[in-house]
C-alpha positions as CSV (number, residue, x, y, z in Angstrom):
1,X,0.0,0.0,0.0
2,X,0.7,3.8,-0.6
3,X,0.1,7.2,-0.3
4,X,1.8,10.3,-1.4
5,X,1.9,13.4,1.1
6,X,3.2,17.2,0.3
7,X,5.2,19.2,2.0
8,X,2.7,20.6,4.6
9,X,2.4,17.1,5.2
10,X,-1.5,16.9,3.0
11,X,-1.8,13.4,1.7
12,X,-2.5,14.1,-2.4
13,X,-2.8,11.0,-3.4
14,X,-2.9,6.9,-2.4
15,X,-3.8,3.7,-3.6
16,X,-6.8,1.6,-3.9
17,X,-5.8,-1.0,-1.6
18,X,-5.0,1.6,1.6
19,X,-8.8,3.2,0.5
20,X,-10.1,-0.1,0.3
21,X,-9.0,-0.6,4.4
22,X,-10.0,2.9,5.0
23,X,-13.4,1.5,3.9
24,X,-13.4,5.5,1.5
25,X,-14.4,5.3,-2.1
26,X,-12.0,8.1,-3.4
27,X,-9.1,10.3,-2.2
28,X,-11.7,13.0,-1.4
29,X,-13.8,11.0,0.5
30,X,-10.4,10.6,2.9
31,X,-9.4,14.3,2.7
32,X,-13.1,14.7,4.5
33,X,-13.0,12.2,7.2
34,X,-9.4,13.5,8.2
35,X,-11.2,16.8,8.6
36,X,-13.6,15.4,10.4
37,X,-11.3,13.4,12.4
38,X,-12.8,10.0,12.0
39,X,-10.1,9.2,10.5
40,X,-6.2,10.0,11.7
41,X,-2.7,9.1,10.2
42,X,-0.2,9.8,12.9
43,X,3.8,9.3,12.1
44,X,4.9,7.4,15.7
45,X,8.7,6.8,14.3
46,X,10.8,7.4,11.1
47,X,9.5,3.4,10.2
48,X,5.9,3.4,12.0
49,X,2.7,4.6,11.3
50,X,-0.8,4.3,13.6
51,X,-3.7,4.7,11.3
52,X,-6.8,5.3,14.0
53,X,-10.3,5.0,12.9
54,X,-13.7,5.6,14.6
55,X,-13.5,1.4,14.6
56,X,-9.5,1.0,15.4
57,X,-6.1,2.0,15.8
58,X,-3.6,-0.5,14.1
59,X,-0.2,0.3,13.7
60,X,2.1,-0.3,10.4
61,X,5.7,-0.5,9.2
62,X,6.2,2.2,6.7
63,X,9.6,3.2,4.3
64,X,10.0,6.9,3.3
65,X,11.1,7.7,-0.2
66,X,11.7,11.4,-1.1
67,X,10.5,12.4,-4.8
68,X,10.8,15.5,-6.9
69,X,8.0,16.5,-8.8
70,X,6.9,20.3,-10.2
71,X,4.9,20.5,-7.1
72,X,7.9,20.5,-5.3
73,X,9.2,18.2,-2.8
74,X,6.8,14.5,-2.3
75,X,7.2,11.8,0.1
76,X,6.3,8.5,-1.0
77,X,5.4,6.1,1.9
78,X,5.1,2.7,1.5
79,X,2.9,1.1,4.2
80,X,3.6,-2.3,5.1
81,X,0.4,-4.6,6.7
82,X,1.3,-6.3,10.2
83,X,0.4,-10.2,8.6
84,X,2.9,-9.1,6.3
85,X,5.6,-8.2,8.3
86,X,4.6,-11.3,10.2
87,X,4.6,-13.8,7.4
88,X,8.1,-12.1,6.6
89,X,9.7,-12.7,10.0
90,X,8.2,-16.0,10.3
91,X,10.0,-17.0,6.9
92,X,13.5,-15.6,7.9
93,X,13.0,-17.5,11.4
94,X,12.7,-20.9,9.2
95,X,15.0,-19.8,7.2
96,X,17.4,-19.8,9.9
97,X,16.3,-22.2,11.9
98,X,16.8,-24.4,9.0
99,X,20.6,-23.2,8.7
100,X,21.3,-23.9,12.5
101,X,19.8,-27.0,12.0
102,X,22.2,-28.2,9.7
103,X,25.2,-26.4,11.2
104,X,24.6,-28.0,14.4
105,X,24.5,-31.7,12.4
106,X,27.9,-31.2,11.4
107,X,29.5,-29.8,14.7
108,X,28.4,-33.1,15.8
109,X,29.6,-34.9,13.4
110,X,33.3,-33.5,13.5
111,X,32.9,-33.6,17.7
112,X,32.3,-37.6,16.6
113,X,34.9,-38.3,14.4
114,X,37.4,-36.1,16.8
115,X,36.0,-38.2,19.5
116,X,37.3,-41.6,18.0
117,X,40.9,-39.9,16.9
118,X,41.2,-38.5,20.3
119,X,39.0,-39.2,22.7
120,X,40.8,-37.0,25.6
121,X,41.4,-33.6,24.0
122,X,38.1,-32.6,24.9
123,X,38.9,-32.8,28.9
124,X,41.7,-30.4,28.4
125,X,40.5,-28.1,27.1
126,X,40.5,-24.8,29.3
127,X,38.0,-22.8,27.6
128,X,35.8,-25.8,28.7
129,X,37.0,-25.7,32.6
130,X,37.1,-21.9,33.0
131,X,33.3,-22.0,32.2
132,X,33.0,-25.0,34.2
133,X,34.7,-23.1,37.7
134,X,32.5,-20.0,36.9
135,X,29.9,-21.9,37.4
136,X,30.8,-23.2,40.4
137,X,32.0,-20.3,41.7
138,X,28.6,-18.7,40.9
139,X,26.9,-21.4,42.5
140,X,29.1,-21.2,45.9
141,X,28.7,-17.1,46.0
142,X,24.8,-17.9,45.6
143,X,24.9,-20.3,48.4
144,X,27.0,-17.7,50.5
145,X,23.8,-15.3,50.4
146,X,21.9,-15.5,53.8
147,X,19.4,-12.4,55.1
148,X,19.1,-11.9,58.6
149,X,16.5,-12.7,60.7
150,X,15.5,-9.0,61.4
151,X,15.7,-7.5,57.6
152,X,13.3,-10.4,56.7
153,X,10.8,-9.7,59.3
154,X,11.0,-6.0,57.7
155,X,10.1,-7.3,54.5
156,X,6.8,-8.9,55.4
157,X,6.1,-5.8,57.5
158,X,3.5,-3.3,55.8
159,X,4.4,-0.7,58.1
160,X,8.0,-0.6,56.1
161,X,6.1,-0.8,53.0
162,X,4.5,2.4,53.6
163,X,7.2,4.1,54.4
164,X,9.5,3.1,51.4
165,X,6.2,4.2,49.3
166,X,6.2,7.7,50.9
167,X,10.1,8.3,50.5
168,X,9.5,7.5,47.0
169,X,6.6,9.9,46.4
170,X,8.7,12.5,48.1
171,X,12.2,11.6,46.3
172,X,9.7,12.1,42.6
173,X,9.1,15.8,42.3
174,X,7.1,15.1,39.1
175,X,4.8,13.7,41.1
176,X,4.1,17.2,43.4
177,X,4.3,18.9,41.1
178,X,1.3,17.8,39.3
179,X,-0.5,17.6,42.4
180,X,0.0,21.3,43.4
181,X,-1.1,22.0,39.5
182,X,-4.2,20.4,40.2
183,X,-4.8,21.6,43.3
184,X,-4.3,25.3,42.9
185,X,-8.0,26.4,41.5
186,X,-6.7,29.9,41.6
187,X,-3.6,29.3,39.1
188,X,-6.3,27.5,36.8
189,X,-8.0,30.6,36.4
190,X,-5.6,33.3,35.5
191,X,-3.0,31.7,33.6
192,X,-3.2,32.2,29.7
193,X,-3.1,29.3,27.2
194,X,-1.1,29.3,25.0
195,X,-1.5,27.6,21.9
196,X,1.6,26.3,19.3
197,X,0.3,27.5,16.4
198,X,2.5,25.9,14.0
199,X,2.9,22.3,15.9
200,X,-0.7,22.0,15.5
201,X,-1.4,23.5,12.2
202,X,0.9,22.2,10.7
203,X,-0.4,18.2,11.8
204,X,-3.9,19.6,11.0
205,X,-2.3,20.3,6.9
206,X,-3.2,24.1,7.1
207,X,-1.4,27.3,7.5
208,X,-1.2,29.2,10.5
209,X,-3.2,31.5,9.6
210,X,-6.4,29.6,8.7
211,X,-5.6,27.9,11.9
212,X,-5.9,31.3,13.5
213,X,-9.6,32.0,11.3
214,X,-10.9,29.1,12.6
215,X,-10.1,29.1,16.6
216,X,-11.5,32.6,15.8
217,X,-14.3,31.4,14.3
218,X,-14.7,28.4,17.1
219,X,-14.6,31.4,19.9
220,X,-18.0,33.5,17.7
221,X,-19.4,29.7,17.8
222,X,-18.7,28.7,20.9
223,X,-20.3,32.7,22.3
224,X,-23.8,32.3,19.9
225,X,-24.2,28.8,21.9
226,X,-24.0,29.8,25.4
227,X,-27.9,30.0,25.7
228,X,-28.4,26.4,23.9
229,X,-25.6,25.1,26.5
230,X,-27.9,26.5,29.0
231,X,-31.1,25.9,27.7
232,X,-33.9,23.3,29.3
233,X,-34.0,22.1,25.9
234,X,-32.2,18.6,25.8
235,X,-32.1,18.6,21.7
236,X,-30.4,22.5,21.8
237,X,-28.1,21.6,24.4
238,X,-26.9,18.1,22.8
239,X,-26.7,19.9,19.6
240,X,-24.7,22.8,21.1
241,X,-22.2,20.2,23.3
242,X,-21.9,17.9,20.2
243,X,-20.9,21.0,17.9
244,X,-18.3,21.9,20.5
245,X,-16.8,18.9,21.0
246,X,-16.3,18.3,17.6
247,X,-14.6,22.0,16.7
248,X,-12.0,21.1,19.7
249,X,-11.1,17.9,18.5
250,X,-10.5,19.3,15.1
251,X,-8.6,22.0,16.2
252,X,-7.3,19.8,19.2
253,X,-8.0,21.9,22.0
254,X,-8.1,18.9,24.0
255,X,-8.2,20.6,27.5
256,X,-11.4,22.7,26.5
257,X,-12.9,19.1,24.8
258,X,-12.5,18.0,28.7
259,X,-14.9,20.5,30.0
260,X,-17.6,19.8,27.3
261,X,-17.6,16.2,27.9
262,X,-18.0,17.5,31.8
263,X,-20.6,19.7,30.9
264,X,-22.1,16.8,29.3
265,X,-22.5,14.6,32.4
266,X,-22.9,16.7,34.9
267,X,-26.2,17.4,36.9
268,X,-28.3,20.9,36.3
269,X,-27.0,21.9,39.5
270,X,-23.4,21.5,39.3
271,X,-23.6,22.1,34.8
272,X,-23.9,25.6,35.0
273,X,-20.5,26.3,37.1
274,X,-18.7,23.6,34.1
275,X,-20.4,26.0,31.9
276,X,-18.9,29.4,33.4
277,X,-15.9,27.5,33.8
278,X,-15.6,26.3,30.1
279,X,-15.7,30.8,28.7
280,X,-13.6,31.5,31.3
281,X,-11.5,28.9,29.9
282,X,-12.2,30.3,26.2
283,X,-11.4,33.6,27.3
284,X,-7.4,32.2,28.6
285,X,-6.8,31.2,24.7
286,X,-3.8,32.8,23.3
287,X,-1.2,32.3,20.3
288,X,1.9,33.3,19.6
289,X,1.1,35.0,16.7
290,X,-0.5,38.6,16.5
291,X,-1.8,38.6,12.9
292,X,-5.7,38.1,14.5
293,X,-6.1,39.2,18.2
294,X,-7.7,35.8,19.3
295,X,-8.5,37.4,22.8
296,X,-10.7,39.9,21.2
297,X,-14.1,38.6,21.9
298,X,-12.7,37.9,25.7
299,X,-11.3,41.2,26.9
300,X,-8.7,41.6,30.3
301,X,-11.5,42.2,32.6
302,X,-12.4,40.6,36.1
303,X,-13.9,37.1,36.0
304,X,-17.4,38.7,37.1
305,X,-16.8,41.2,34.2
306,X,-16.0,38.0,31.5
307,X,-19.2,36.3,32.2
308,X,-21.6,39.1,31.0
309,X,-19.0,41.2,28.8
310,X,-20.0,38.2,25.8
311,X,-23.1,36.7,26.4
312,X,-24.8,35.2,22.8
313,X,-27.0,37.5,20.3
314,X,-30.0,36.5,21.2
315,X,-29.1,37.3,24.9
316,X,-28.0,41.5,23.9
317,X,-30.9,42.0,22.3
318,X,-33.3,40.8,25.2
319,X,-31.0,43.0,27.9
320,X,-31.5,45.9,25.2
321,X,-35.1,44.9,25.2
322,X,-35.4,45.3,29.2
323,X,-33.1,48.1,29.2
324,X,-34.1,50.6,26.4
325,X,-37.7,51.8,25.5
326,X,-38.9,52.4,21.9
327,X,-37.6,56.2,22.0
328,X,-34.0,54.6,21.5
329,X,-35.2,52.6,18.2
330,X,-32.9,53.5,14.7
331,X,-36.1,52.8,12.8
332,X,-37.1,49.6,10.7
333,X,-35.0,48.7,7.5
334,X,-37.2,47.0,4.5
335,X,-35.0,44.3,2.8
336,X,-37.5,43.5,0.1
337,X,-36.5,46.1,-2.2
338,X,-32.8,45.2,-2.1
339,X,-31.3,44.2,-5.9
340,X,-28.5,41.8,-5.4
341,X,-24.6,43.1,-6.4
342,X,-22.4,40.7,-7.7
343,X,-18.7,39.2,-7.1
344,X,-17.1,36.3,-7.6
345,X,-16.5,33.5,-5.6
346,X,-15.0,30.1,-7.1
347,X,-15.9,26.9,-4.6
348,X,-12.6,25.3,-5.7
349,X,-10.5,28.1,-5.1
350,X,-11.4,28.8,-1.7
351,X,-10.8,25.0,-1.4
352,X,-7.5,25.2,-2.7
353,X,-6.6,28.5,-0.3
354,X,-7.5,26.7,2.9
355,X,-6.3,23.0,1.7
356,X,-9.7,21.0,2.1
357,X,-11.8,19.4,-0.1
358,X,-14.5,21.8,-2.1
359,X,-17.3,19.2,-1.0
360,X,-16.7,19.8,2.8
361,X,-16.1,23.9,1.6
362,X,-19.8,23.4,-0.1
363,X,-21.3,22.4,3.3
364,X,-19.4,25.0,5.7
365,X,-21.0,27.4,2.7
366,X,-24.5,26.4,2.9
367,X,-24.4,26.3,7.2
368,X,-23.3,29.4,6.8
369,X,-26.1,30.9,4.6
370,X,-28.7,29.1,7.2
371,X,-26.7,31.2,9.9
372,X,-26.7,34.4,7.8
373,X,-30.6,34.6,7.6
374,X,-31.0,34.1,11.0
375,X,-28.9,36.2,12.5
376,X,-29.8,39.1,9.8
377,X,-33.4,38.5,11.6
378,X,-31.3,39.5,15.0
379,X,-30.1,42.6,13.0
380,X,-32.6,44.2,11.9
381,X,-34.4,43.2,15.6
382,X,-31.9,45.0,17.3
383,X,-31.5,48.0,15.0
384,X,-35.4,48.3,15.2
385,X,-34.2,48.7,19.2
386,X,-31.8,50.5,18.8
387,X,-28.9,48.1,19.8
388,X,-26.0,49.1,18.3
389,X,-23.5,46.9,20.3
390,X,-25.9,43.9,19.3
391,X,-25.4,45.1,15.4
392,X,-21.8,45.4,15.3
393,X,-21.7,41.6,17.5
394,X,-23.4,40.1,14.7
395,X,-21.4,41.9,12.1
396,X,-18.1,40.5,13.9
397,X,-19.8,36.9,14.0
398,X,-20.7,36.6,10.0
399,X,-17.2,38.6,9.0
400,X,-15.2,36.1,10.9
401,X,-17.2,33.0,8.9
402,X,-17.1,34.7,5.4
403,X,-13.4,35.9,5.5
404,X,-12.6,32.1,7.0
405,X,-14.4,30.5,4.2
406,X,-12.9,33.4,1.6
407,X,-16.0,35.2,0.9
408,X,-13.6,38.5,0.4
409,X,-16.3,41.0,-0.6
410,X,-19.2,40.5,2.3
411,X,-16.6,40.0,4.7
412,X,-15.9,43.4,3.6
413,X,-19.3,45.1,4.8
414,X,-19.5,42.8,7.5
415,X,-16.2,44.6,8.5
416,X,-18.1,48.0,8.3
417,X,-21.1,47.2,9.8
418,X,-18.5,45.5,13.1
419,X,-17.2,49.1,13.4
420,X,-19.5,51.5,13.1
421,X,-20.2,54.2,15.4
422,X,-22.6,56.1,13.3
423,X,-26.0,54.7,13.8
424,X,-27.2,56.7,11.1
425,X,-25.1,54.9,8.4
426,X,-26.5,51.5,9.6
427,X,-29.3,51.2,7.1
428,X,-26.9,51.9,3.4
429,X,-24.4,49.4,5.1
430,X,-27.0,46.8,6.2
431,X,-28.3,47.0,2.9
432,X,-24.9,46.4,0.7
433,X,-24.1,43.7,3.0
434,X,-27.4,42.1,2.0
435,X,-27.1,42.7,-1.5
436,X,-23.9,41.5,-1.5
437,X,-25.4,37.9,-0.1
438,X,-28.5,37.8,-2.0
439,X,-26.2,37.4,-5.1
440,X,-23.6,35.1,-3.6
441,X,-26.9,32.5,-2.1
442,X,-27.9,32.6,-5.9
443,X,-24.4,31.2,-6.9
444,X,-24.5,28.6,-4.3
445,X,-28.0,27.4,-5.2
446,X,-27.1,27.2,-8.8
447,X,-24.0,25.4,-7.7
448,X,-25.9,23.1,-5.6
449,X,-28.4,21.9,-8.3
């Protein structure tokens, strides 16, 4: 079996008999569950591979070769099934069994003849008796070895037992360490996290960058579901917990993957403190890079200030709602008049920018439309109230999707719409933003059929 990978490490191509035990009907079929994480190809050694799926995790021999093609550099790796290497070893074993075999026959046919020629050289010779008074000497030393009444009565004690298991645990700092880091709650919570940036994008098969987009784009997810997580609602909060655990594993945020999973069995009473925990959590992200301010939706503010600084869309426009009477309302914009303004936007390109198949592109497109009519519905609801802050929130939220999936001109109004100031400039920019998607959900339905 093999597969061909690039130098971001992208597999770009393989052969039947590797798809065939990955149970995928084509190379883009693979691309998708990688993305999706059901399936994983992890490197353990310069000579093994572990290939996990959502059924296994079996582990192969592989052999690198390096190729040079016009894309640049390729590895080749040739993976090697485990009967294989099995049947292999098995025939080299035989194989030299087989030789020993017949060696050992004619040692003892010489020792034979030399026997009958002369039948006492054998006695003298001293590599023979050295070995022979080693042993011995072995054997008296072993018979020397006595243990006092009073150390054997301190092995069978338990008391002594104890104590050697104490000196251990103190003689292992490791071990107190991680104690004190579990143990100090208040450490937990004000220490940033910092995330490697280009370890993990780099096993993901993206750039920095898009890996940047996306944990931005997790953050504005993770934000719009705080009232599902919350919600009485069983389906809205298995949906919401579902959705999150499957962004962290892609994006392997594994300790934030941890809290989901605790928000997931924990009781109503003690599931809303896993809850504040997990944004407080979401709020200590950090990378080392400072091309998109990560931390931006999560300000430095107290931990009473974090929990109400971000709450969801639906949740600023019902405080605005409480809040604010009808004197503070912008007005009402009418959409129905809107003609739509065209742009281009190529499915395989933006497939090619971010490295992933255009099929899984298609579906992150056509979630995203869903999410674009419904939280336009919160726009113009909150500009009819008069909620700017709720406006520019949603305008951050749909920017950070369309710019991560490419969408170059919207996320352009979107942008304007996040920062503006002026509520009386609202209504032209509402309107180009929504002119701007009326044409691009045309393409995509055509595209679609």
């Amino acid at each position: 079996m093999y597969y061909i990978v690039n130098q971001t490490k992208h597999i770009i191509a393989a052969d039947k008999t590797l798809l065939d035990i990955l149970d995928v009907a084509n190379l883009n079929e693979l691309h998708k569950n990688i993305a999706l994480e059901s399936i994983d190809f992890t490197i353990l050694t310069d000579t093994t591979l572990e290939i996990t799926t959502n059924q296994s995790s079996t582990s192969y021999e592989i052999v690198k070769s390096t190729m040079t093609s016009l894309l640049g550099d390729l590895t080749l790796i040739e993976v090697v099934e485990s009967n294989q290497i099995q049947k292999e070893e098995s025939l080299v074993k035989a194989d030299s069994i087989n030789i020993d075999d017949g060696i050992n026959e004619l040692i003892d046919e010489l020792q034979d003849e030399t026997k009958e020629d002369e039948p006492f050289e054998l006695l003298s010779n001293d590599d023979s008796l050295t070995i022979d008074e080693t042993k011995v000497e072995n054997i008296e030393d072993t018979e020397s070895i006595s243990i006092p009444d009073d150390e054997l009565l301190d092995l069978m004690s338990d008391d002594k037992t104890e104590v050697d298991l104490k000196n251990k645990e103190e003689d292992t700092p490791f071990l107190s360490e991680e104690i004190d880091i579990v143990s100090d709650n208040e450490l937990e919570e004000t220490d940033p996290i910092v995330i490697d940036v280009a370890k993990v994008s780099q096993k993901i098969g993206i750039t920095s960058d898009d890996y940047n987009a996306f944990l931005n784009e997790y953050i504005d997810t993770a934000l719009t579901l705080e009232d599902d997580l919350k919600s009485e609602d069983k389906n809205k909060t298995s949906h919401a917990i579902t959705t999150l655990s499957h962004l962290s594993n892609v994006l392997h945020l594994p300790l934030l993957n941890n809290i989901i999973e605790q928000i997931n069995h924990s009781d109503n009473g003690i599931q809303n403190a896993d809850i504040e925990h997990f944004y407080k959590t979401l709020g200590r992200l950090t990378t080392d890079t400072n091309t998109i301010d990560i931390l931006e939706v999560m300000p430095e503010e107290t931990s009473e200030e974090r929990l109400t600084i971000e709450p969801s869309i639906s949740e600023l426009v019902i405080e605005k709602d409480d809040d604010s009477s009808n004197d503070d309302s912008f007005g009402t914009i009418d959409l129905s008049d809107v003609k739509p303004i065209h742009f281009d936007f190529q499915l395989e390109e933006a497939a090619s920018d971010l490295g992933l198949p255009v099929e899984l592109i298609e579906e992150f497109v056509i979630d995203f439309i869903a999410q674009a009519h419904t939280e336009t519905d919160n726009m113009l609801e909150a500009y009819k109230k008069g909620d700017l802050k709720a406006i520019q929130k949603i305008g951050h939220l749909l920017k950070g999707t369309s710019s991560n999936l490419r969408i170059n001109p919207l996320a352009e109004t979107l942008y304007k719409i996040q920062f503006c100031e002026d509520s009386s400039k609202l209504e032209d920019l509402i309107k180009e933003y929504w002119a701007h998607f009326l044409s691009f959900e045309t393409k995509i339905n055509l595209i679609s059929k």
